[in-house]
C-alpha positions, 0 to 999 in steps of 0.5 A: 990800185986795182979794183980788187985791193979796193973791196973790203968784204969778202966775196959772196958765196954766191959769186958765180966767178971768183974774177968776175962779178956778172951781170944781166941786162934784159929788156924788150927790143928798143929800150936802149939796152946796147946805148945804155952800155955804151953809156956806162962803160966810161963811168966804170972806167972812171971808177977803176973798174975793168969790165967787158961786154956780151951781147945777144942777137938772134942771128947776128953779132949786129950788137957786139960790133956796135960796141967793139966800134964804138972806141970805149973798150978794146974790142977783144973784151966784146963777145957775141953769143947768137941765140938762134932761137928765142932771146931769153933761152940762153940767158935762161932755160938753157944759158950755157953758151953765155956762161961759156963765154963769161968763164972765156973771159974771165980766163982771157983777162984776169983782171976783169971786175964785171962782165956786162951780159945784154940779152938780145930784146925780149918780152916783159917776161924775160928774165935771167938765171942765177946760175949765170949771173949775180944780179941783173937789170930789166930795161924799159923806156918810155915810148913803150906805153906806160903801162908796163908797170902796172902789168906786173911782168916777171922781167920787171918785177924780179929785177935787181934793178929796173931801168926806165929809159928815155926820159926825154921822149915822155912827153913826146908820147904823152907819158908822164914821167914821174907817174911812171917812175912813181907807180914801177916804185910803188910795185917794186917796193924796196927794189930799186928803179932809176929813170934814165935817159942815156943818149942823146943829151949832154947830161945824161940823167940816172947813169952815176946812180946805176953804176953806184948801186953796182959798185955798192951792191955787187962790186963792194957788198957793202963796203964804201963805194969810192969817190 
């Protein structure tokens, strides 16, 4: 049964492909971003769920080939875009060339559920258009000071869901981990945050709950979320 024959609301209006749901993943450079995706692609494959991948770089496909190598999705369905300009221009001022490589993959495989789209690493302030996609998550980590949330910044506050990644590394650095999380709560209100740690260790903490929320709130619009 495909992933389709499972939904049991109808699809948003908002969907900005009747294939597939699309959706961002932003953050600044080093927060793990690409290992996240490495990380969630088997859970969606555990749940049914036909996805594909495209990245961001400046100047190279150095992304998309980490992924196309890495044995976790045929290769065909990871696109590269090269911004050759700031990261957040394509996904936002002007995302053409993400779109038409999303509207590419849709047409290639039709029987795709979501299309990943990473943004190269950027700014606090980078965020996504919502005429690329339908939701969109902001990654940060740990070993990046942890007064990210306390300064506000449009990527971490717009999200549909913030990410805090590697949490294994916060005492490390001299972080602590549940203030961090505590306060991102706190100034997010009732948009989620999921602390993360992707790589690296066997149990790999936040990644079922990422991909359930996705399954819940842009897969199924709030139909139950299979086991």
């Amino acid at each position: 049964m495909t992933i389709q024959e499972k939904i049991a609301a109808p699809e948003p209006a908002n969907r900005k492909s009747q294939f597939a749901a699309r959706i961002g993943i932003g953050g600044p450079v080093g927060s793990g971003k690409t290992a996240l995706i490495e990380a969630l692609i088997p859970l969606f494959h555990d749940r049914g769920v036909e996805l594909a991948v495209i990245t961001n770089d400046l100047v190279t496909k150095e992304d998309a080939r980490r992924v196309q190598a890495s044995g976790l999705i045929d290769p065909e369905r990871v696109v590269a875009v090269e911004a050759g300009a700031c990261p957040h221009t394509v996904i936002r001022e002007d995302p053409t060339l993400n779109i038409a490589a999303a509207d590419d993959l849709a047409a290639k495989f039709p029987e795709l559920d979501l299309i990943l789209i990473e943004s190269g690493g950027d700014n606090l302030a980078s965020t996504f258009s919502l005429d690329l996609v339908d939701w969109w998550m902001f990654v940060i980590d740990v070993a990046q000071g942890d007064d990210i949330p306390r300064k506000r910044g449009p990527g971490t506050l717009q999200c549909d869901l913030l990410v805090i990644n590697k949490l294994d590394l916060a005492r490390h650095v001299l972080v602590d981990a549940a203030n961090i999380l505590a306060e991102a709560s706190a100034i997010r209100g009732e948009r989620p945050t999921i602390g993360c740690i992707s790589r690296g260790l066997a149990e790999r903490k936040g990644l079922d709950e990422i991909v359930d929320l996705i399954c819940h709130q842009v897969l199924f619009f709030g139909a139950e979320v299979p086991a």
